[in-house]
N, C-alpha and C positions, 0 to 999 in steps of 0.2 A: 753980723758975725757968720763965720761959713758954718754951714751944719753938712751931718751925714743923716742917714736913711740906713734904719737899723732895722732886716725885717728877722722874728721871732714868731715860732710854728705860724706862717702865713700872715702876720699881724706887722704894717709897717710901724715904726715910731723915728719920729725925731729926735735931735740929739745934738747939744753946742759939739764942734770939732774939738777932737783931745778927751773928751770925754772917757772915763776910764769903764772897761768891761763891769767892774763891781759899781760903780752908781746905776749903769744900767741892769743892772741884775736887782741890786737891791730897787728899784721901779718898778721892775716887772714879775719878782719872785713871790710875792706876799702871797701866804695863804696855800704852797707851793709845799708838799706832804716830807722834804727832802731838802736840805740846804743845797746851794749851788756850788761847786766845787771851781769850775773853768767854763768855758765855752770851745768850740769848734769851728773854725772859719775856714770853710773850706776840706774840710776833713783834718785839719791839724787842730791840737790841742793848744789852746793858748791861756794863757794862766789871766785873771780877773787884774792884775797890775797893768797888764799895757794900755794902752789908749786906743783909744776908735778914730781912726784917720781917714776913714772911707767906707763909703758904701758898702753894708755888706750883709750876709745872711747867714746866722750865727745858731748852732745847736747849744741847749743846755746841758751840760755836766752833771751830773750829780751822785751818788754812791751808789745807785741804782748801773753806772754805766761802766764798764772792764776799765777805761782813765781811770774815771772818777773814784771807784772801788783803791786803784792802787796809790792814787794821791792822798786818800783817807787814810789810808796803814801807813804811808810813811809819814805823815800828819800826827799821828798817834803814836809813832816811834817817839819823834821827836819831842812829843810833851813828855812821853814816861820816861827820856834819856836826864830833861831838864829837870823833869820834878824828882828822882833820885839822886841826881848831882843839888838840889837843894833841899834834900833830906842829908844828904852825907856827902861831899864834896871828893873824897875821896875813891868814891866808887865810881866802875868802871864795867860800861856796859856791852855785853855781848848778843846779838840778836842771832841766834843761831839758825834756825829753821822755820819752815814752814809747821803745822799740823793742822788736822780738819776743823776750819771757820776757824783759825788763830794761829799767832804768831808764837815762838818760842826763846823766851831771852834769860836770860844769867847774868846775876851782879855776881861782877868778882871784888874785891879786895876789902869787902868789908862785909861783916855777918848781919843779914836781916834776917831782925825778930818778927816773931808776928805781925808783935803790933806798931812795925813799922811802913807793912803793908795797908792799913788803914791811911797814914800820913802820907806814903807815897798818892795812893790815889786822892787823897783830898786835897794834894797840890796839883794834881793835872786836874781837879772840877776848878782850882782855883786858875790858874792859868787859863785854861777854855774858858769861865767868866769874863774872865778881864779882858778877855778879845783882841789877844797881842799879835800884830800883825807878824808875819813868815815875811823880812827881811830879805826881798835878795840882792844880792852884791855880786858886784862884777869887780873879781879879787885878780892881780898881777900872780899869775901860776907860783913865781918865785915866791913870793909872799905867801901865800896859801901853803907851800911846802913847807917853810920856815915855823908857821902858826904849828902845823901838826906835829912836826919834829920838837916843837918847843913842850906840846903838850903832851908827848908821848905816844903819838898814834902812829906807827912808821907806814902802817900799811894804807889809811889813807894820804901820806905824802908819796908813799911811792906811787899810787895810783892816778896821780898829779900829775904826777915828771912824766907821764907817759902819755899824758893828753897831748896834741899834737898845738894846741892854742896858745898863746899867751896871757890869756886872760881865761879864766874859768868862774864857774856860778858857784856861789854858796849862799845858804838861806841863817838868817841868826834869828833866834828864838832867845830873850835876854841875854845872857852871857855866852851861852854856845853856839857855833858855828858847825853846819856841817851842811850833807847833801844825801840823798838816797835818788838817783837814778829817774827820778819823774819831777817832773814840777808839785809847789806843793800850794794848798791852796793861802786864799788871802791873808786868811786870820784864822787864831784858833779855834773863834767860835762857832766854825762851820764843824768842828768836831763833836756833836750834839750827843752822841752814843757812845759809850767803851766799856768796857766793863775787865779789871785785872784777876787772874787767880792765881794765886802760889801754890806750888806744888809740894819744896820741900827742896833743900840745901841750893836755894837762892834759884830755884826757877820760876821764872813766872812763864802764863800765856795773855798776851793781849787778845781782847775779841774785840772785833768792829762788826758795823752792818752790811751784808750785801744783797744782792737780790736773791741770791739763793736763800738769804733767810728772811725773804723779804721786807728787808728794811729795820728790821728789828736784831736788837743782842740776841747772837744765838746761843744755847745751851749748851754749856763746855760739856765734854766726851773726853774722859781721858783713854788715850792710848797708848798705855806703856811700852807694848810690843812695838812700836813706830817710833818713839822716842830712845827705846834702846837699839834700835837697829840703825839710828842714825849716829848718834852716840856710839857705836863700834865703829859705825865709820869714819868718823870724826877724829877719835883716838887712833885707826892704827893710820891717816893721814899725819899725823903730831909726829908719832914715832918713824916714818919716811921723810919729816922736815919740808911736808908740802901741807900748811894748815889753811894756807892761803892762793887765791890764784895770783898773786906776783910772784909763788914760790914755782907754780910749773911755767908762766911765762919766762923765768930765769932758764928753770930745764930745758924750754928748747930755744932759747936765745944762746946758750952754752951748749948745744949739740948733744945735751944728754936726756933728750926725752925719751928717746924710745927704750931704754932702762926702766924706766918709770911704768912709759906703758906694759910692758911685760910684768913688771910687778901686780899691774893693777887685773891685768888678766887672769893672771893667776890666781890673786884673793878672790876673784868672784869663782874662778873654777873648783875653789876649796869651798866654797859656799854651797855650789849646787855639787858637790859630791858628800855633801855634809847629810844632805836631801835625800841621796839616794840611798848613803849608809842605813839611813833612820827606815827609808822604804822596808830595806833588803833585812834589816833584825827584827821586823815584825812580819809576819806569815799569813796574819789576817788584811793585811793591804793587798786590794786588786786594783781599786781604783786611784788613782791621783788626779786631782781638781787643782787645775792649775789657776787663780786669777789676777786679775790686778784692770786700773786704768786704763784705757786709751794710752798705746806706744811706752807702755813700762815693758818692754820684751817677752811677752807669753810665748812669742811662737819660737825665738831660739832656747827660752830658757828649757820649751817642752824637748828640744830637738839633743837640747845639751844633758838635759837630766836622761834621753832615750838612749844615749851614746854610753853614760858610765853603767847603765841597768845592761845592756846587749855585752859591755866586758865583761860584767860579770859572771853571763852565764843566762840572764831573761833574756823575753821575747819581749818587746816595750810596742804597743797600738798606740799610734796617737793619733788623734779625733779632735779638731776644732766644733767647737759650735760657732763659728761664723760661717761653718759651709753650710746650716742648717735653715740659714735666714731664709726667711718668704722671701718672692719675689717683690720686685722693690713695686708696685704697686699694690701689692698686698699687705705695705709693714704699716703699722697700726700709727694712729694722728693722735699727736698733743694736744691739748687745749689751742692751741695756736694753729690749728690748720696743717701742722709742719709733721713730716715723717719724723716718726719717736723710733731711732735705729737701736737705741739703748735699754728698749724695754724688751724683757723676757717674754712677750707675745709677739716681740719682731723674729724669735725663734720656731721652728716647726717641733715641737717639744714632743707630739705625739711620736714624729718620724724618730724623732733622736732619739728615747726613751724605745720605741720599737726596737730599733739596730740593736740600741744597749741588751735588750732585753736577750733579742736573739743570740749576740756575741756570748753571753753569760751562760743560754743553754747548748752552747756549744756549735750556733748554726753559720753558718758562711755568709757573709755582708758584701756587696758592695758600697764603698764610703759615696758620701756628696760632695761634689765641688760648686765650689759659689765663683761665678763670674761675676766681680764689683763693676767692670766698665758697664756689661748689661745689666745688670739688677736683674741675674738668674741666677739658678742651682741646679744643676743635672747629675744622675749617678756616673761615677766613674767607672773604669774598667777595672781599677785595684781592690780584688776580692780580699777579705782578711779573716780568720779562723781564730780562736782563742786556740793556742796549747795550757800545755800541762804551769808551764812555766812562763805565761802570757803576763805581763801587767798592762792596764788601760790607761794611757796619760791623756785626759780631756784638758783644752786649755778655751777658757772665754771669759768673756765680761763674767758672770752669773755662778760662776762655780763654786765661790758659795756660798748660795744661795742653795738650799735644801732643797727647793720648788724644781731645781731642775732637774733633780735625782731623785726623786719621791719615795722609787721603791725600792733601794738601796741602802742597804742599812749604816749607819755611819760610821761602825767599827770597821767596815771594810774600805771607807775612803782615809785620805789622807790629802788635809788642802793645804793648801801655798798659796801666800798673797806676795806679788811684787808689785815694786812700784820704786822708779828712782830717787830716791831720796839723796841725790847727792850733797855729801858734806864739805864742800868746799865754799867755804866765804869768800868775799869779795873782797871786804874790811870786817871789821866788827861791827859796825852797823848794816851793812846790805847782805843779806848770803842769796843764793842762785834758787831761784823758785824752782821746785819740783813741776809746777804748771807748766812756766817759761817753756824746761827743758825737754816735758811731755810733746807743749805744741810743735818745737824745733822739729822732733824725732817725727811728730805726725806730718807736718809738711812734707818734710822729705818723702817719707810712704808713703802719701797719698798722691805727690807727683811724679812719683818713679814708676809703683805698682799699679793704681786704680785711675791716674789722667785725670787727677784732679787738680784744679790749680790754687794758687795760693788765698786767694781771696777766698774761695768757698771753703775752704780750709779751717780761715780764722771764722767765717758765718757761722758755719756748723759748731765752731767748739764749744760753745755757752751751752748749745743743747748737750753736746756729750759732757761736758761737765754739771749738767741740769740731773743727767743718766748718772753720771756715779755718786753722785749725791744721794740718789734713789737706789739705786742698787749694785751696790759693792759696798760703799762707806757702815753701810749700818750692818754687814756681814762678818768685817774684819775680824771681829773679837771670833769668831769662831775657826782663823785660821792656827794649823797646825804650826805654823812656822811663819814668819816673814824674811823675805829676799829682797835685797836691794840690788835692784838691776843697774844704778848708777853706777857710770866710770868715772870717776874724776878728771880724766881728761878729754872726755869727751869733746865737749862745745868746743873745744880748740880744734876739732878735727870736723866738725857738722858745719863751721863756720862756714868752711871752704867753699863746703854744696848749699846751703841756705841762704848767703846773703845775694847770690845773682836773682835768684827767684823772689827773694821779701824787694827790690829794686824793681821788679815787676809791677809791682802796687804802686797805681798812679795816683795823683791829690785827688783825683774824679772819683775813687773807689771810698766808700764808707770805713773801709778798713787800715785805709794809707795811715792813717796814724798810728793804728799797732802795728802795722809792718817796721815804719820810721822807731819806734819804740825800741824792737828789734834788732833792728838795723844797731842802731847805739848802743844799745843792750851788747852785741856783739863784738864792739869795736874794741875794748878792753881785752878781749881777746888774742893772742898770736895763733899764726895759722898750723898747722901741721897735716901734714901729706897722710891720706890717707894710705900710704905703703907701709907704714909702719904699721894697721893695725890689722892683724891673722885675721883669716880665711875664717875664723870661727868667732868671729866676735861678736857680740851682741849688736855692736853698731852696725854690722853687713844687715841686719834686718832693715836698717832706715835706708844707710847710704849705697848699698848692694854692690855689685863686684865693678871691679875694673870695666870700664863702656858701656857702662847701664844709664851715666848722664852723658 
């Protein structure tokens, strides 16, 4: 019989031809601190159902890995979607958003009691025992529209018709069919961790394991301020009749998007003049602490909130602490050897806190500017003076974080946390990760402004999301306000500039699988010109003016 030659971390094994990924996992995984999720051949993800037909040399998967993490959460959707359709047949689930370390979802059409959240989760332990394989099926498009329309789902049929295939993948878990965007793993009993919480008028959060909380259920944090500010945006999308992305695919398939967009320019400009109002009635604000994530818009939103302060009549300083960074051989190492760009010691905290100092007794500054291509910082020629009528808008990673302001007393700051939280769903089961949309916006920035290319792009972002893990997430509750810097129609306009670049990642790169990710990620998408969006938009921060690509 023909065999192949299966090598694993440096270790060859044999293996009859046809042999499927999950026998050979289950031979080699035992005693392995992490279930196996897929394998990698070649830097693509391939799910444990196909067969071994050749030679080859296969990475393991597991929730420890950015796959493996997102085939867990849609692994975990799927059981909690199954075990409340067999709690109450009736109900109808919505998986709304993201929140930190968990998912956000909503039973509609039926009222859960307490103590039906006990039975809900004691049929996803039952289901995960019983080890029911994730079905996939290779459905006739036509048929799979039909299925959804018969069952009431319009928007995942319509997102069917739009596929360019004739045949499309769904996974069946006993009686339901569906799909969430990533392969999913074998069976459910590689879902070994979960843990559900209800909140209260039918919300739950799922939690899963990742490596940010290494490996284990992490400890739910609620944040109500992040769930109502997605929740506002959520609602005034319902009342524009775009809840869905088929609904601005139509808008600009019917030439009526740039309507849309102007609306949507607008609501965030009522946002940050909401900010500024709130500055201008209190007399004890000098400072404003702008923060948020990696590519949530700090530096336009400091530049937009500087513009309605200067009409009114202030003098608006703004000051980055990314000009403040040490020099890039000087930023402080992780446990892993790797530059930590996200900790508050890769800041010059004495220089900054100096300036501050000076500026407050009234002394003349020249600012820093940071050169990212060099990994420098030099003083500039732009001298600045506090007046009478001066506010300070500082915007960074750390603002607020206390430590960076020490001797400044906190009736006189006022902080701001952003971060996109966009509300547009895909269907009712997928909505658009805030991550996703973070990475998109940082690509772009980091290949436009700093000459970074795509690949080192996706390397680096585990660690800055290792950094706000560490310092922003556990700060939030002390913000004055939260902003949602998401546009709803963004990714239709970042698509344009992003997908030539994620096509850049070849199978050779570690990374081609999440660009390939992407890529699909994207395709659901229609494109739109970036001429439609003003000279002031939050998105010129990523995709910047006319001839900059």
């Amino acid at each position: 019989m023909q065999s192949v030659n299966v090598t694993i971390e440096n270790e060859v094994k044999n293996y009859p031809y046809g042999t499927t990924y999950n026998e050979i996992v289950k031979d080699i995984s035992k005693n392995r601190p992490y279930k196996i999720l897929a394998v990698k051949i070649n830097n693509e993800l391939t799910p444990l159902s196909m067969k071994c037909t050749h030679d080859c040399n296969i990475k393991l998967v597991d929730v420890m890995d950015p796959d493996g993490y997102k085939m867990y959460q849609a692994a975990l959707k799927f059981i909690f979607i199954t075990a409340v359709k067999e709690v109450n047949q009736q109900a109808k689930i919505i998986f709304e958003h993201s929140v930190p370390k968990g998912m956000l979802a909503k039973v509609e059409n039926v009222l859960i009691e307490k103590l039906d959240v006990s039975k809900i989760k004691g049929k996803m332990a039952s289901i995960i025992a019983e080890d029911l394989k994730f079905e996939k099926l290779n459905i006739y498009k036509n048929e799979a529209i039909k299925y959804y329309k018969t069952h009431g789902d319009d928007e995942k049929a319509k997102n069917i018709y739009n596929k360019s295939y004739d045949i499309v993948n769904l996974y069946r878990l006993k009686d339901e069919l569906d799909y969430f965007y990533t392969e999913l793993p074998y069976s459910t009993n590689a879902i070994d961790k979960f843990d559900i919480k209800y909140l209260d008028n039918n919300y739950f959060v799922l939690l899963c394991p990742s490596k940010r909380t290494n490996g284990q259920i992490p400890e739910y944090v609620h944040y109500q301020n992040i769930i109502d500010s997605f929740l506002q945006g959520k609602d005034w999308l319902s009342k524009m009749g775009c809840p869905y992305l088929s609904d601005i695919n139509s808008l600009i398939s019917n030439g009526q998007i740039k309507d849309f967009i102007d609306a949507c320019e607008l609501t965030f400009n009522e946002n940050i003049h909401e900010c500024a109002k709130t500055i201008m009635e209190n007399d004890e604000i000098k400072i404003v602490l702008i923060a948020g994530p990696s590519s949530s818009g700090k530096t336009t939103t400091c530049k937009r909130l500087s513009s309605y302060l200067k009409a009114q009549g202030y003098d608006p300083i703004q000051i980055s602490t990314d000009d403040y960074f040490v020099d890039k051989e000087k930023t402080p190492k992780n446990d892993k050897g790797e530059y930590d760009f996200e900790c508050l010691r890769a800041i010059k905290l004495e220089e900054f806190n100096s300036d501050l100092n000076d500026l407050i007794n009234g002394l003349e500054i020249r600012l820093p500017i940071y050169n990212f291509s060099e990994g420098k910082g030099i003083r500039s020629n732009k001298k600045i003076k506090l007046k009478d009528n001066s506010i300070i808008l500082i915007e960074g990673l750390h603002c607020l974080n206390d430590d960076l302001t020490p001797n400044i007393d906190n009736r006189y700051k006022y902080k701001i946390y952003l971060s996109p939280f966009i509300p547009l769903n895909i269907d009712p089961h997928n909505y658009i990760s805030t991550i996703d949309l973070r990475l998109i916006r940082r690509i772009l920035r980091d290949f436009r402004t700093r000459s970074v290319s795509v690949s080192n792009t996706i390397k680096s972002w585990q660690s800055v999301r290792d950094g706000e893990e560490k310092y922003i997430f556990p700060y939030i509750h002390q913000a004055d306000v939260i902003v949602n810097t998401a546009l709803p129609y963004e990714l239709n306009v970042l698509k344009v500039f992003v997908e030539p670049l994620l096509y850049s990642v070849t199978y050779d790169s570690e990374y081609y699988s999440e660009a390939r990710r992407l890529i699909e990620f994207l395709k659901r998408f229609y494109p739109v010109t970036s001429e439609y969006v003003s000279s002031s938009s939050i998105l010129r921060e990523f995709i910047g003016w006319k001839g900059d690509f």
